[in-house]
C-alpha positions, -999 to 999 in steps of 0.1 A, spaced: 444 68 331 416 82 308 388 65 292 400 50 264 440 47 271 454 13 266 476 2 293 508 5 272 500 46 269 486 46 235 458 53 227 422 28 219 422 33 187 461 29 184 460 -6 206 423 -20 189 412 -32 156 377 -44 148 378 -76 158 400 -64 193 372 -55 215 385 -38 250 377 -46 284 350 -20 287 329 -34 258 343 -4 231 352 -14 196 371 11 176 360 5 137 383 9 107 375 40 102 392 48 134 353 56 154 352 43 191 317 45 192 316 40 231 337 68 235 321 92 217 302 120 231 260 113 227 244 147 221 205 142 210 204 172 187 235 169 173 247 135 168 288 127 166 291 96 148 272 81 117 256 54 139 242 78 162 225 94 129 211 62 117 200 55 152 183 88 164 170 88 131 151 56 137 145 70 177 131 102 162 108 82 135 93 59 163 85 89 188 65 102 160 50 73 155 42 66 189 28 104 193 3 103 166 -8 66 181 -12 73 214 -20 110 210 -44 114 177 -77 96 185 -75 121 217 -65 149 197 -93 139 169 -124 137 193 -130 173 201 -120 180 161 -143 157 144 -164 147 173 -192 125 149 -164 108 133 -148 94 163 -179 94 189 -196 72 164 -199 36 177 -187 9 158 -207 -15 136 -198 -47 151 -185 -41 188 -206 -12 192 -184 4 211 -175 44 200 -141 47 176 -125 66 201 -129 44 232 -114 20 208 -86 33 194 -74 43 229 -82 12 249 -71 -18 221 -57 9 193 -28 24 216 -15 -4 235 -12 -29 196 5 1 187 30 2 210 38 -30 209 41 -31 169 65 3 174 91 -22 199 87 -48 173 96 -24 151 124 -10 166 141 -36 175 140 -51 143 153 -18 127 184 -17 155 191 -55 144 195 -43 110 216 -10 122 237 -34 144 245 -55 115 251 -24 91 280 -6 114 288 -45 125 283 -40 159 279 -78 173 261 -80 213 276 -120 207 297 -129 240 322 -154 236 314 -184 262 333 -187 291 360 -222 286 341 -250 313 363 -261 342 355 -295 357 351 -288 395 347 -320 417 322 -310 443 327 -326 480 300 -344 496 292 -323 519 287 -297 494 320 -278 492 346 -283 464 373 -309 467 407 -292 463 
């Protein structure tokens, strides 16, 4: 059986609605998209959820770039600028932006990201809820077993 074959022969998004998630975790949308199923190519993205998302990937890799990578990049450019220590702390710009800048800034871009993947999430109404598992009384023996 392939991925993505009901039981019955037909196919997932004959034998699932929205709200009929399969086994595996895949939901096929009403717009017939089994988002599981489909193929995940970086440059070239198959469904509009991938957009949105590697859109919001591609935005925080940026982001995280020019964090982490431009008061290195800076200090041989404009040397005075960022070599120049800092009023209060006294300690050079660059030194700070790398050792207290880039690690805030990393954190803010998770923050950031998940916050943006929430919102996605709720957009394409993609839900991570799992429904709780029914609670079966088990008497338990004294000697620590169960009772049958």
């Amino acid at each position: 059986m392939k991925n993505g074959d009901a039981d019955d022969g037909s196919t997932a998004d004959e034998s699932t609605t929205e709200s009929d998630p399969r086994p595996d975790g895949g939901v096929v949308t009403e717009d017939g998209v089994a988002y599981l199923d489909a193929e995940v190519n970086i440059f070239s993205p198959s469904t509009p959820f991938m957009r949105d998302h590697l859109r919001i990937i591609w935005s925080g890799f940026v982001a995280w770039l020019l964090i982490v990578f431009g008061p290195v990049s800076l200090t041989p450019i404009i040397p005075g600028v960022m070599t120049a220590p800092i009023p209060v702390i006294g300690f050079p710009l660059h030194y700070f932006l790398v050792g207290i800048g880039a690690p805030v800034g990393a954190l803010l871009l998770s923050i950031w990201y998940a916050r943006k993947r929430d919102a996605l999430d709720e957009e394409y109404g993609i839900s991570h809820e799992t429904e709780p598992e029914p609670e079966t009384e088990v008497a338990t023996a004294a000697d620590g077993g169960t009772a049958e």
